[in-house]
C-alpha positions as CSV (number, residue, x, y, z in Angstrom):
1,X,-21.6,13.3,-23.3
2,X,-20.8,16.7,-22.2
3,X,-17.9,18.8,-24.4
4,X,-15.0,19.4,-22.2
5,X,-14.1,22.7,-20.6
6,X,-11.0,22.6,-23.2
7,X,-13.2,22.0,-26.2
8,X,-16.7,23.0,-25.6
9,X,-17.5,22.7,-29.4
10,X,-17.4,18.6,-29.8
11,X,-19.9,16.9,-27.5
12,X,-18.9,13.0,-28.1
13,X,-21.1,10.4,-28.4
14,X,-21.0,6.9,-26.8
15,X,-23.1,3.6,-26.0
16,X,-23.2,2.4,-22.7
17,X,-23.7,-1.5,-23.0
18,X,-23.8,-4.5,-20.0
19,X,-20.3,-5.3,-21.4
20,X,-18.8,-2.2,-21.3
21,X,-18.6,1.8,-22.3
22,X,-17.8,2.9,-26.0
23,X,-16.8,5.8,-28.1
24,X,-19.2,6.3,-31.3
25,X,-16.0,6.5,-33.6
26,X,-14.6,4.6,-36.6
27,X,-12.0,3.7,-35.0
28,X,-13.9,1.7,-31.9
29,X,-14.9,-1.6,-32.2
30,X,-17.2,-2.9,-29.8
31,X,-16.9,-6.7,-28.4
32,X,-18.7,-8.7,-26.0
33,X,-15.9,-9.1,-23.0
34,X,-17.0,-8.0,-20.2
35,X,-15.2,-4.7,-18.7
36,X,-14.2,-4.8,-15.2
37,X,-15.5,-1.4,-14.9
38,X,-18.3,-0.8,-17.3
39,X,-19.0,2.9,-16.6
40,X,-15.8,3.8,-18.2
41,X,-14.2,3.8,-21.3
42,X,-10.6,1.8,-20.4
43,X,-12.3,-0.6,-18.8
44,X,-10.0,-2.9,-17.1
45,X,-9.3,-0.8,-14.4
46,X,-11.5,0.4,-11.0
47,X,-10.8,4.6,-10.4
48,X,-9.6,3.3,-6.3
49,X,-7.3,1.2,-8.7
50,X,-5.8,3.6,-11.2
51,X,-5.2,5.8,-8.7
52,X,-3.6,3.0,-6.9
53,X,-1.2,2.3,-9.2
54,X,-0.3,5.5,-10.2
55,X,3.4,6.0,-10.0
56,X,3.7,10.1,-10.1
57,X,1.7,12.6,-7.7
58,X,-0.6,15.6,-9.0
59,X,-1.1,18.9,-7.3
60,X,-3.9,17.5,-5.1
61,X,-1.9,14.5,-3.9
62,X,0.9,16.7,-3.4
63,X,-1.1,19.0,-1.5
64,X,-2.8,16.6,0.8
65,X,0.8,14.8,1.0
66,X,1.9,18.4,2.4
67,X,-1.0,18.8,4.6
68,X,-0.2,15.3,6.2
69,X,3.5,16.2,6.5
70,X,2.4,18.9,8.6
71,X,0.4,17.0,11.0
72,X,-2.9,17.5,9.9
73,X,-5.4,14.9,10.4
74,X,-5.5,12.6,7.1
75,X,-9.1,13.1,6.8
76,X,-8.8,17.2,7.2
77,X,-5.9,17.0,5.3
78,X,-8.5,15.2,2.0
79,X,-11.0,17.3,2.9
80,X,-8.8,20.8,2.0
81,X,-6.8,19.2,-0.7
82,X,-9.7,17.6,-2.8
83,X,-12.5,20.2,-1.4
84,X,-15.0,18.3,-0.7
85,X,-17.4,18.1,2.6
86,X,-18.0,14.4,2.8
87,X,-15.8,13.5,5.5
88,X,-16.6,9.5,5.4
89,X,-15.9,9.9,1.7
90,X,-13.0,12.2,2.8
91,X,-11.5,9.4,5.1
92,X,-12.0,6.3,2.9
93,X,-9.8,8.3,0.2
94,X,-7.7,9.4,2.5
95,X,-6.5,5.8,3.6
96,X,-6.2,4.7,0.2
97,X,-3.7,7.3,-0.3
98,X,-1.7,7.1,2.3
99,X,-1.3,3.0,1.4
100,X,0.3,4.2,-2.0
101,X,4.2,4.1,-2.0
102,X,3.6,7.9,-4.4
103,X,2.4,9.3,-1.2
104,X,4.4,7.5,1.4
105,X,7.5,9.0,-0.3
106,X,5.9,12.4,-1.4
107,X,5.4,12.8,2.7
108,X,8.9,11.9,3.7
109,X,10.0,14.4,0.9
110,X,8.1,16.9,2.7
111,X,9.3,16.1,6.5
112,X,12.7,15.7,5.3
113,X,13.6,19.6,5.8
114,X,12.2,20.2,8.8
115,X,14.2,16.7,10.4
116,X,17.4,18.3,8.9
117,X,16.7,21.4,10.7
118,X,16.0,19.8,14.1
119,X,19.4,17.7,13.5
120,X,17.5,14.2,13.3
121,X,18.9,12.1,10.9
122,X,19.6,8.6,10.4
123,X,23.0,8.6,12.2
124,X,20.8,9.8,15.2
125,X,18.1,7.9,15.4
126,X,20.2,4.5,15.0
127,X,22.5,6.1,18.0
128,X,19.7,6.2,20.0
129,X,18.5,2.8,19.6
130,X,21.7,1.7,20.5
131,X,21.7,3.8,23.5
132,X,18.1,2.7,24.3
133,X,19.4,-1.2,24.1
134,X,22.7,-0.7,25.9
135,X,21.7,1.8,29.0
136,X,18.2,1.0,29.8
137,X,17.2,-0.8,33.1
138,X,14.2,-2.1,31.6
139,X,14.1,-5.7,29.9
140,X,11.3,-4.8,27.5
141,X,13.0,-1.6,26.4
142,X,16.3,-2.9,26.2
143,X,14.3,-5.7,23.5
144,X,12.1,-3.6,21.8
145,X,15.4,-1.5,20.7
146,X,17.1,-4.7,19.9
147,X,14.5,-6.1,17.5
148,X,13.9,-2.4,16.3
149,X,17.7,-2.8,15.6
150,X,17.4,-6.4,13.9
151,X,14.8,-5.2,11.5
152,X,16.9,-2.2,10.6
153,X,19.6,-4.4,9.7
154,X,17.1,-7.2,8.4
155,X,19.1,-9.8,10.7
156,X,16.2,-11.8,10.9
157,X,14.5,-14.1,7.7
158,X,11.1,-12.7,7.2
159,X,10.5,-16.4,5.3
160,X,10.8,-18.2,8.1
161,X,7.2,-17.7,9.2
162,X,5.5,-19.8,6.6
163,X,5.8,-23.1,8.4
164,X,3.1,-22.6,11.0
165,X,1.1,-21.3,8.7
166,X,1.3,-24.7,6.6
167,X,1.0,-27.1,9.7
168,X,-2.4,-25.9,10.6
169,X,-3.7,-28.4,7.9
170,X,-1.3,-31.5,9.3
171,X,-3.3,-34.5,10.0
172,X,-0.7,-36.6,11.4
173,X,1.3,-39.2,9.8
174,X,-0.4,-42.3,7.8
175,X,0.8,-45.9,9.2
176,X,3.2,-46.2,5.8
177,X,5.0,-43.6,7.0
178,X,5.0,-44.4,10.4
179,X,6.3,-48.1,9.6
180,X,9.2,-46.5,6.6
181,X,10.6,-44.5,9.3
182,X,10.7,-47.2,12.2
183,X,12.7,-49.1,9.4
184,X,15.6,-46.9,8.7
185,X,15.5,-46.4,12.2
186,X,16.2,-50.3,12.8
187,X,18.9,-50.2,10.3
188,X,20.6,-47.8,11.7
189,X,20.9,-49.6,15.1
């Protein structure tokens, strides 16, 4: 392997396997389990999914994250941040990015001063909704505010929803069940 730009004295030396990537050192063992990612030297873990999981930003991220907060188109914004030219590269980075909570809040971080500035704050926006759903003459308005209103106060039970899911697979009632029921039914005539 190349010597890093930091120490361009020590080239290392490793063994690329079918199981997996390895360091020529005393202190490596090689096994047989099978690497999720066998081109590098962790293993267990995709790049798309490090970078995932990631918790803090780095210049680049914060760069692109400041380029988006402008209003720059997500792929543009990639493209200047990471220089590269590869926009269909460019844009399926770009998407993973902007899915990571890092970047979601690094952006809000960023448009934060410039809402302060215009006067927009919570306070305002939740006044307007309210306005929306008290003054307007339109039904759909007046109940798109309202919900937009319920989810801000999370009003409604987001579990809720489950039970259609689980009655797609119902097949109806066996006779058993049928008869048990007619039963209790009888007795409590």
């Amino acid at each position: 392997m190349k010597p890093h730009r930091s120490n361009k004295r020590h080239a290392r030396s490793y063994i690329g396997t079918c199981t997996g990537t390895f360091m020529v050192s005393d202190s490596v063992s090689m096994d047989t389990i099978k690497r999720h990612n066998i081109y590098s030297f962790g293993g267990n873990k995709t790049s798309s999914k490090q970078a995932f999981d990631r918790e803090n930003t780095n210049g680049r991220e914060e760069l692109f994250s400041l380029y988006v907060s402008q209003g720059v188109d997500p792929i543009k914004a990639y493209m200047n941040a990471y220089k590269t030219e590869n926009p269909r590269y460019a844009e399926k980075k770009a998407m993973l990015l902007l899915k990571t909570e890092r970047i979601k809040k690094s952006v809000k971080e960023n448009v934060k001063p410039v809402l302060k500035e215009l006067g927009i704050n919570e306070d305002f926006v939740l006044r307007g909704i309210r306005d929306i759903a008290l003054t307007s003459r339109q039904d759909g308005e007046r109940l798109k505010a309202f919900l937009k209103l319920v989810d801000i106060l999370e009003i409604e039970d987001k579990g809720t929803k489950t039970s259609g899911v689980a009655m797609v697979g119902f097949q109806g009632f066996k006779p058993e069940s049928i008869e048990a029921v007619e039963k209790i039914m009888e007795i409590e005539e």
